[in-house]
C-alpha positions, 0 to 999 in steps of 0.5 A: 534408508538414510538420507546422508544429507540430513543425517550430516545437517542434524549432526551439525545442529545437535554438535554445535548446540552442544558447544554453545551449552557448554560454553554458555551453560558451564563456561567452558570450551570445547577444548577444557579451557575456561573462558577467561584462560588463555593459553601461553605463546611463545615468540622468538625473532630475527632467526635467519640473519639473513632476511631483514625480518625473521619470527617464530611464534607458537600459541597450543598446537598452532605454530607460525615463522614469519619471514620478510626480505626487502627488495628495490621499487623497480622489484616492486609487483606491478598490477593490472590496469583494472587493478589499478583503476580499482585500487588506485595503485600502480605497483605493492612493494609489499606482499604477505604470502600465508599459507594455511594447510588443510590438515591444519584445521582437520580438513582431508582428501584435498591433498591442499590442491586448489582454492579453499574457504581460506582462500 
C-alpha cells in the first residue's frame, strides 16, 4: 500500500532536481528557453478613454489590463483606527485591486472561492 504523502514529497523532490539540473547543467529552462532569452512583450496604453489611465500588456501566455479611475479626497478609503495607529495614515486614495485566478498558474478544484497563497 502507498502512502500518497510520501509518494507526492519524493515526486516533488525528484521534479524539482530535475529542473535545477536542467537549468544548471544545460542551461535551459523548463519551458525550452535559454537562460539569457527573454520572451517579446507587447503593450498598449489609454484603451478606454474614459478612465485617466488605461494599458494592456502581454509577455508568452500571461496577459495583464491595467485601468485606473481618479476620484476627489472626500471618495478617498478611510481606515480603521488601528490601521491608522499602525500605518500612521488617516485615509489611501490610492487602491490597486489585482486579481490572479487560479487556473492561471494550474491551480484546480477551487473554483477561485476564498484565500489563497497569493493572498
Amino acid at each position: 500500500h502507498w502512502d500518497s504523502a510520501k509518494l507526492s514529497e519524493a515526486f516533488s523532490n525528484v521534479s524539482s532536481e530535475m529542473v535545477r539540473d536542467l537549468i544548471f547543467d544545460e542551461n535551459i529552462r523548463v519551458d525550452g528557453r535559454g537562460l539569457s532569452d527573454i520572451r517579446p512583450i507587447s503593450c498598449q496604453a489609454n484603451l478606454h478613454d474614459p478612465l485617466h489611465g488605461s494599458a494592456l500588456f502581454q509577455r508568452g501566455q500571461t496577459q495583464v489590463m491595467c485601468t485606473v479611475a481618479l476620484d476627489s479626497l472626500h471618495s478617498a478609503m478611510k481606515l480603521d483606527p488601528m490601521t491608522v495607529i499602525t500605518g500612521g495614515l488617516k485615509e489611501k486614495n490610492f487602491l490597486l485591486h489585482y486579481e490572479f485566478p487560479s487556473y492561471a498558474i494550474g491551480e484546480v478544484g477551487r473554483g477561485g472561492a476564498g484565500a489563497n497563497r497569493r493572498e
